[in-house]
Structure formats: structure tokens, C-alpha cells
C-alpha positions as CSV (number, residue, x, y, z in Angstrom):
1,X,7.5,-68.2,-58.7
2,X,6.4,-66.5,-55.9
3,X,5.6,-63.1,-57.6
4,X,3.3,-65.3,-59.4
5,X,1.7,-66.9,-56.5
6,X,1.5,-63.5,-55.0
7,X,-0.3,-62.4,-58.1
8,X,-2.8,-64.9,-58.4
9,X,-3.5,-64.6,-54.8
10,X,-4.6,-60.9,-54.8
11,X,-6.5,-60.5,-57.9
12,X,-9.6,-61.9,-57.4
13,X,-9.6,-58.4,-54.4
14,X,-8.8,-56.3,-57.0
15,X,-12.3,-57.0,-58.2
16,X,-13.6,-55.6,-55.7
17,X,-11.3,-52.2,-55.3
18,X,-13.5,-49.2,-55.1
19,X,-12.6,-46.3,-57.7
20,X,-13.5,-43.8,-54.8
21,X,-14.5,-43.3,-51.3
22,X,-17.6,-41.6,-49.6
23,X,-18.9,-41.6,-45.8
24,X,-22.2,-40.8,-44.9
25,X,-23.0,-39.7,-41.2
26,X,-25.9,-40.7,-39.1
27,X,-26.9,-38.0,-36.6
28,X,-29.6,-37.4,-34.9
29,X,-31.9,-39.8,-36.8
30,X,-30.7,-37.8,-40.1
31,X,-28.2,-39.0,-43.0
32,X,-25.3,-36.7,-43.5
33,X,-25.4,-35.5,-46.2
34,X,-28.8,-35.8,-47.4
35,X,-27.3,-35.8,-50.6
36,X,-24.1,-37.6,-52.1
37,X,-22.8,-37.0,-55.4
38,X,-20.6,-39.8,-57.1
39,X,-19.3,-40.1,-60.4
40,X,-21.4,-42.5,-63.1
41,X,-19.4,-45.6,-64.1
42,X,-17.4,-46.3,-60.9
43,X,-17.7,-48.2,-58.0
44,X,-18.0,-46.7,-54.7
45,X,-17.1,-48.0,-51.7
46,X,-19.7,-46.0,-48.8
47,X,-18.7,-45.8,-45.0
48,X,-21.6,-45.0,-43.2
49,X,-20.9,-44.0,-39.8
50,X,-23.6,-44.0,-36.8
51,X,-22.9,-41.3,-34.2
52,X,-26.3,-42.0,-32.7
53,X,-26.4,-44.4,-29.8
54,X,-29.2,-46.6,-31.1
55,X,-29.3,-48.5,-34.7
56,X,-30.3,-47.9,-38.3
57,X,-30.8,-49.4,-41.2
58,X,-29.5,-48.1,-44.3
59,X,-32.1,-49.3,-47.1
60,X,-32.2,-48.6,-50.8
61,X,-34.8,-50.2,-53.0
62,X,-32.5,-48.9,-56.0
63,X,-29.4,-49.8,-55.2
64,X,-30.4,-53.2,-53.8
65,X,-29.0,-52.7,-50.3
66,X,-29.7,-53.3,-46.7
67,X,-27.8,-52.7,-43.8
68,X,-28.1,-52.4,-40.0
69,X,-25.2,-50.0,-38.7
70,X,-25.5,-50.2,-35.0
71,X,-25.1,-47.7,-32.7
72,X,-22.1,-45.9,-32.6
73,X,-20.3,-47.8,-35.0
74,X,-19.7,-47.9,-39.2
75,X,-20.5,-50.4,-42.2
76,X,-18.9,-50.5,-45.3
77,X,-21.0,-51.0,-48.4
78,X,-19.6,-50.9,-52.0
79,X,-22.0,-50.0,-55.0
80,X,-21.8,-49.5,-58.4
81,X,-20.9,-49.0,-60.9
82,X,-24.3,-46.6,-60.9
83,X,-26.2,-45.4,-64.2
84,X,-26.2,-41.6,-63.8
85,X,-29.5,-40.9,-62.0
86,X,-31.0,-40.7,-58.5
87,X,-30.7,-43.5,-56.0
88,X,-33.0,-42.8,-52.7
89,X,-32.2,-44.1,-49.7
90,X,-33.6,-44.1,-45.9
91,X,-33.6,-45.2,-42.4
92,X,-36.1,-47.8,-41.9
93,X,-36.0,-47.2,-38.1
94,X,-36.5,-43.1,-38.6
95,X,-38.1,-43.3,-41.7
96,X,-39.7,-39.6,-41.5
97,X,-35.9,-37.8,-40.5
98,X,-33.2,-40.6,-42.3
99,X,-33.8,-40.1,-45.8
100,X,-31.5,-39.2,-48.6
101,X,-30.5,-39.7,-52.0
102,X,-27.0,-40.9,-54.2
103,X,-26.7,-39.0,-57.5
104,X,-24.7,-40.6,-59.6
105,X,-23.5,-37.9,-62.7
């Protein structure tokens, strides 16, 4: 009975079990790296990491997302599963230097 219980509990997380990890790195006003590959089909789950000392946003009009990392600290995000193709993404506080883009293949 309580394998059951124990069962029912912890499905409804397995929904939402990445099929892979990725990090990106803010430094310097800049994602790192500018450009992430990921597999089409799967879900992500994205750490994005802020090594500067004042916030960003990560914001993607393509991937529906928005998210203020503070300074020095990290967000999770998960996304997908993605359509092969390009998702662009950017900084909206450093706009001109935090820009990059998810390829999903």
C-alpha cells in the first residue's frame, strides 16, 4: 500500500523531469554561450547563472519566457519540448551586449 501511495505521490513531478540539462552564464552583460544547442523533441531544463553583480532578465518572445536572475545568483527555467529551429533570446536590461539564441536540431 504504501508503494502505491509513494507512486501516486511522485508522478505528477515526473511530468515535469527534464530529458537534459543546460546552463547559460551571464558575464559581463553577455550570455554565455551566445549560442545553445539542444536536441528537438525534449524538454530542457536551463540554469542560467548571473556572475554579474547587478540583474537581468532573460526574455524570449519565442519561447514564451521571462525571468529576472538577480545578481549573483541562478534561475531555473524548463522549456520544450522545442520544434527544431532558432529561439532568440536577450537581456532586457543590456539589450545591445545579452543576446543569444537556442537551436533546437
Amino acid at each position: 500500500m504504501k508503494n502505491i501511495l509513494l507512486v501516486t505521490l511522485l508522478f505528477p513531478l515526473a511530468a515535469f523531469a527534464a530529458d537534459a540539462d543546460y546552463t547559460l552564464v551571464i558575464r559581463e552583460h553577455r550570455f554565455q554561450p551566445s549560442e545553445l544547442i539542444v536536441p528537438s523533441g525534449k524538454k530542457i531544463k536551463l540554469l542560467i547563472v548571473n556572475q554579474d553583480a547587478t540583474p537581468e532578465e532573460f526574455e524570449s518572445h519565442a519561447l514564451n519566457r521571462e525571468k529576472v536572475i538577480a545578481g549573483n545568483s541562478k534561475a531555473t527555467l524548463y522549456i520544450g519540448p522545442l520544434d527544431s529551429g532558432r529561439y532568440p533570446f536577450f537581456g532586457e536590461f543590456h539589450e545591445a551586449s545579452a543576446t543569444g539564441v537556442i537551436i533546437a536540431r
